[in-house]
C-alpha distance (Angstrom), angle and dihedral (degrees) to the residues before:
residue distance angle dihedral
X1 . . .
X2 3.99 . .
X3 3.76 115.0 .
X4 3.65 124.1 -145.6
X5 3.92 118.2 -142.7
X6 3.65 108.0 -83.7
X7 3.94 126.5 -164.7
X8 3.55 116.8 -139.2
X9 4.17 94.3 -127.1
X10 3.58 124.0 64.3
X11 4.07 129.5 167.8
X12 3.38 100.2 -143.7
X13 4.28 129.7 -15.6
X14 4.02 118.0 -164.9
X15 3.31 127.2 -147.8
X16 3.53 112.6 -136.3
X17 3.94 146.5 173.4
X18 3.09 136.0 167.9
X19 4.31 135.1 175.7
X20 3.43 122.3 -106.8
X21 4.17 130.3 176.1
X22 4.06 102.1 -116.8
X23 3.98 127.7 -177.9
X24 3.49 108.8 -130.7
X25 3.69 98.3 157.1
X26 4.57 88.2 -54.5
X27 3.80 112.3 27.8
X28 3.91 112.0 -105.9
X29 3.76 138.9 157.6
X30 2.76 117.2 -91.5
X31 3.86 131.6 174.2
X32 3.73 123.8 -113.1
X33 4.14 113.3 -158.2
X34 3.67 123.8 -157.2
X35 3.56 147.4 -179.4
X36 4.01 113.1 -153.5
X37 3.28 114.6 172.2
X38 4.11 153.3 179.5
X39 3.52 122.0 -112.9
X40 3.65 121.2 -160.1
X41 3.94 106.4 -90.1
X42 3.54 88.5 46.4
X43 3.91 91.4 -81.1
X44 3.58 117.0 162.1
X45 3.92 130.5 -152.1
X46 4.21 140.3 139.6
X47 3.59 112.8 -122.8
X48 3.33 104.1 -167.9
X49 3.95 152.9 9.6
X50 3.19 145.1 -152.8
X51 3.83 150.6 -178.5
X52 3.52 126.9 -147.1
X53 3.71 135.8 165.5
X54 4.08 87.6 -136.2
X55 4.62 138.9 14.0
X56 3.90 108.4 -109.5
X57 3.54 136.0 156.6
X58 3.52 90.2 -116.1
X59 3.51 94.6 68.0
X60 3.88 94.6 45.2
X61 3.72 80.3 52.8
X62 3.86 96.0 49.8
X63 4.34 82.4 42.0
X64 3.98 86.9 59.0
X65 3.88 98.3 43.1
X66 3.71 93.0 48.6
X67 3.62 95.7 47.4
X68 4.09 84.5 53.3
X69 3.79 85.9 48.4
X70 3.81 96.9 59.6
X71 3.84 85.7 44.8
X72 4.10 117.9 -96.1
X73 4.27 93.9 144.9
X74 3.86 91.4 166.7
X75 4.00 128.3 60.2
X76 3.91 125.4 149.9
X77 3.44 89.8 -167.8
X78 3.97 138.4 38.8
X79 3.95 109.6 170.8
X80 3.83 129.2 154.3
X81 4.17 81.0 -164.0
X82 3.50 93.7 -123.2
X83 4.03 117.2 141.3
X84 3.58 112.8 -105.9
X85 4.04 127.3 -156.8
X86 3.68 111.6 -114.9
């Protein structure tokens, strides 16, 4: 897997996935992950995708750790955008 140069200080990264009909021999949905994000400056760039055949936590969680891996250290703010109950 090829790496893009990361910085280590972000404003804000989502978490994001959405479905998409792919042919991998029979067409399916399938879920493509991603990590757009906001750079300071009001830069904007995806870091990373992924495809999935299904949304979990555990590949939000695997999102976040490689992102850490390739060396972003500082985010203000992590959010999948989802609504949550207060």
């Amino acid at each position: 897997m090829a790496w893009q140069t990361v910085e280590d200080r972000y404003m804000v990264i989502f978490l994001h996935a959405m479905f998409s009909n792919m042919r991998t021999g029979t067409v399916e949905k399938d879920c493509v992950s991603s990590s757009p994000c906001i750079k300071s400056g009001r830069m904007e760039e995806t870091l990373v995708f992924y495809l999935n055949p299904a949304e979990s936590s555990a590949i939000r969680e695997s999102l976040q750790s490689d992102l850490k891996r390739t060396g972003v250290r500082e985010v203000l703010l992590f959010t999948d955008g989802r609504r949550r109950k207060t």
